[in-house]
N, C-alpha and C positions, 0 to 999 in steps of 0.2 A: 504493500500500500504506500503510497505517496504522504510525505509527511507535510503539513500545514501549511509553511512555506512554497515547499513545490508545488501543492493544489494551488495556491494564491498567485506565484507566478504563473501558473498554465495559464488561470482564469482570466488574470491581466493580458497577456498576451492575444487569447482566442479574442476575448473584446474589442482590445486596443485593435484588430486588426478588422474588425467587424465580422468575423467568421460566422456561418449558421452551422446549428448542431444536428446531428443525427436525434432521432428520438430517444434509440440505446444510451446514446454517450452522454446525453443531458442525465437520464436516470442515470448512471453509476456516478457519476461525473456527483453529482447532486448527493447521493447516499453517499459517497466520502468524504465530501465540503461537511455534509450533518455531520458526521464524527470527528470529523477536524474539529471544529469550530469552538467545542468546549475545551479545547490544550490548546488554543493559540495565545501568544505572548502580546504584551504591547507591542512589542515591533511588528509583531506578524499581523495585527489589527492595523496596523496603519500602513503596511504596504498592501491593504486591499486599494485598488483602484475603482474611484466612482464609475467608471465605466462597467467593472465587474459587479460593484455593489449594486447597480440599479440593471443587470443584463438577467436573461434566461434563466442564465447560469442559477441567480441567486435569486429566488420566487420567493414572496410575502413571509411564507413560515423562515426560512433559514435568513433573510432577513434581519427580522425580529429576531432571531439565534443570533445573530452575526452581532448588532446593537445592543443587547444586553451582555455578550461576551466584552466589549469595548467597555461597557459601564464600567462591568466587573474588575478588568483588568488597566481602568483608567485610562484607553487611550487618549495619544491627543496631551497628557499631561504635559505640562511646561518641561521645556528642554532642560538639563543641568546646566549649570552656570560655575565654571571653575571660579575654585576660593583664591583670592586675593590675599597678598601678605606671605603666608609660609613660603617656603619653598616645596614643589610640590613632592610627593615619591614617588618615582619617573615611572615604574611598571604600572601604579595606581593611575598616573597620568595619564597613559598608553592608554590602558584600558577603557577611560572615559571618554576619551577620544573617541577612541575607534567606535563606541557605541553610538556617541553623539552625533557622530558621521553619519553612520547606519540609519537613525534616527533624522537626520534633517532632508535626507532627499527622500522620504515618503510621507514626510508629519504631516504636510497640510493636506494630505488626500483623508483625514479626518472630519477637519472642517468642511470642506466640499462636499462630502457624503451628510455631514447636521446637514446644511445649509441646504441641502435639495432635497431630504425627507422633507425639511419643514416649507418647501417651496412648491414642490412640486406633488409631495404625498401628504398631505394635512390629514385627511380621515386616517392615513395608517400611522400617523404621526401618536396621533391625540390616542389611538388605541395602544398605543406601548406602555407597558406597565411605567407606574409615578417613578420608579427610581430609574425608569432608564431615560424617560421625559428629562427629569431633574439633571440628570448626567447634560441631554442634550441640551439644556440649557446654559448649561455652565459650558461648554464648548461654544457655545455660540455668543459667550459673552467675552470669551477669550481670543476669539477669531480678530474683534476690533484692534487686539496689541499685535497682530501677524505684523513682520517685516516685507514691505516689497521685494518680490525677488529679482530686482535690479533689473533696469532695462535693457533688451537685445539689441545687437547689433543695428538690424532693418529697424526699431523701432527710434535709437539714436540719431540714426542717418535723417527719419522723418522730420525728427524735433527740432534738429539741424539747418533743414532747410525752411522748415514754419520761422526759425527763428531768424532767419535772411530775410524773409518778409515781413519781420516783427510783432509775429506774433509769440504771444505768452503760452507757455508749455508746462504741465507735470508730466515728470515721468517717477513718479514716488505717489501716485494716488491709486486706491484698494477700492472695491467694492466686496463687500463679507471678506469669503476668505481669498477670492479673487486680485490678483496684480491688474492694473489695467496698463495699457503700452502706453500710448499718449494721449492724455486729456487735455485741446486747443481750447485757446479762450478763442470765441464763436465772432466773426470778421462780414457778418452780413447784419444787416441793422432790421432785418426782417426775422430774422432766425429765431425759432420760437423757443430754443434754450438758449443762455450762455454759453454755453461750452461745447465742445465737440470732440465725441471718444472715439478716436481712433482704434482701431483693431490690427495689429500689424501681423498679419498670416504667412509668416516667414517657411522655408523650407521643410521646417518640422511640423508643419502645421497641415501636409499633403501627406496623400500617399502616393512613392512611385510611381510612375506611368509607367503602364508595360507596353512593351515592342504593338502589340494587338490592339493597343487602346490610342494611337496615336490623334487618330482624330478628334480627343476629348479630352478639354483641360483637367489639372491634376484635380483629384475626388478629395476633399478635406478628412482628416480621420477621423477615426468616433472619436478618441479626446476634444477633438475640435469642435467638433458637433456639440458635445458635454458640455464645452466650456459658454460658448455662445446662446447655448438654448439659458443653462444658469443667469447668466448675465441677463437675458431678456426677460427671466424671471424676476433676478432682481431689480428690474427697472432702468436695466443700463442700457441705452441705442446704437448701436454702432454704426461706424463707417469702418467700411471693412478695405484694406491696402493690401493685395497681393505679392510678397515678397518677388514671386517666377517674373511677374511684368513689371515690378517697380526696378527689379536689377538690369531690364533690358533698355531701360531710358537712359536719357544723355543728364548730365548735369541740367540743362538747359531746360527740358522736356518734366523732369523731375518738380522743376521750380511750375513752372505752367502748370500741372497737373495737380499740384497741392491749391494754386490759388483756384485752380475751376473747383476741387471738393469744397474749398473756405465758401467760396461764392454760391453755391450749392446747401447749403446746411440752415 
């Protein structure tokens, strides 16, 4: 049998690529996530991917298994913070490292899984037992202290050129648990918001084009799909920037192209 971990990467994996399941394989696939799910770790709760948590894969009942495991074992809990002052004791160092690591590139797939039960499942929300309600509430009050995870490349280069036309730029604003790429202050006197969220759908944000698919721009992945639907739950609008066509323009062309979206918004 597949141990916790290895279930949890399979399931991320089939998701993240948008795979469909045989009947068989979802049954067994399902009756060993059920027996996982009571021995998984904090870490191993928080490298589930909201893509798996909300797929096939994971139906209503194991769900619910899946979220009150997480209460139990506190996922999601604040990261450690090495002590100040002593000198530390290097093998103890090592250690907290290395977990802390482990722990920062899956922690916020906690908050994204609150934040879209309580966005998108409210009735299956409100039916989860009070302690694991009360769990989700305290992660979602925690989501507000998330650090941006720093703006990408294509989102920099954007900001870059907004700001040759002077306009005003975040790239350090969140929504939930959500980064946002770049949020313009809005350059049309008609525009019925202030601002204007940019969405910068860089390289990672496609899947491959195969040899056979040539006729047809790159397909976004399910993460991307994830993150966009969330965002439009939580009330954020995008203007979405293609990384594949924004890298094939000229400096020149880049600049035109930003003031037609400004003047658009």
């Amino acid at each position: 049998p597949f141990s916790p971990a290895e279930l949890v990467q399979l399931g991320n994996a089939l998701t993240q690529l948008g795979a469909k399941h045989a009947g068989r394989f979802m049954e067994i696939f399902q009756e060993q996530l059920a027996l996982a799910i009571p021995r998984m770790t904090r870490e191993e709760c928080e490298l589930v991917s909201p893509t798996l948590a909300f797929s096939q894969l994971m139906h209503d009942p194991l769900r619910r298994a899946f979220l009150e495991r997480c209460a139990a074992v506190d996922a999601g809990h604040a990261l450690p913070e090495f002590a100040a002052g002593a000198a530390p004791d290097i093998a103890e160092y090592q250690r907290e490292s290395d977990h802390r690591r482990r722990r920062v590139k899956h922690f916020r797939n906690i908050f994204v899984v609150e934040a879209s039960v309580r966005k998108e499942t409210w009735s299956f929300f409100t039916s989860l037992p009070a302690d694991v309600r009360t769990y989700l509430d305290r992660v979602h009050a925690a989501s507000g202290a998330l650090q941006h995870e720093g703006p990408s490349v294509l989102a920099q280069q954007i900001a870059d050129v907004l700001g040759q036309l002077g306009v005003v730029c975040d790239l350090a604003r969140t929504a939930g648990p959500l980064s946002l790429h770049v949020v313009a202050k809005a350059t049309n006197p008609r525009a019925e918001a202030g601002e204007v969220v940019y969405e910068c759908n860089d390289v990672q944000a496609f899947y491959a084009v195969r040899q056979d698919d040539k006729g047809s721009g790159p397909q976004p992945t399910a993460q991307t799909r994830f993150r966009h639907k969330l965002l439009g739950r939580l009330g954020v609008q995008l203007t979405h920037i293609n990384g594949y066509e924004w890298q094939q323009m000229s400096e020149a062309q880049r600049v035109n192209y930003m003031v037609k979206l400004q003047s658009l918004q």
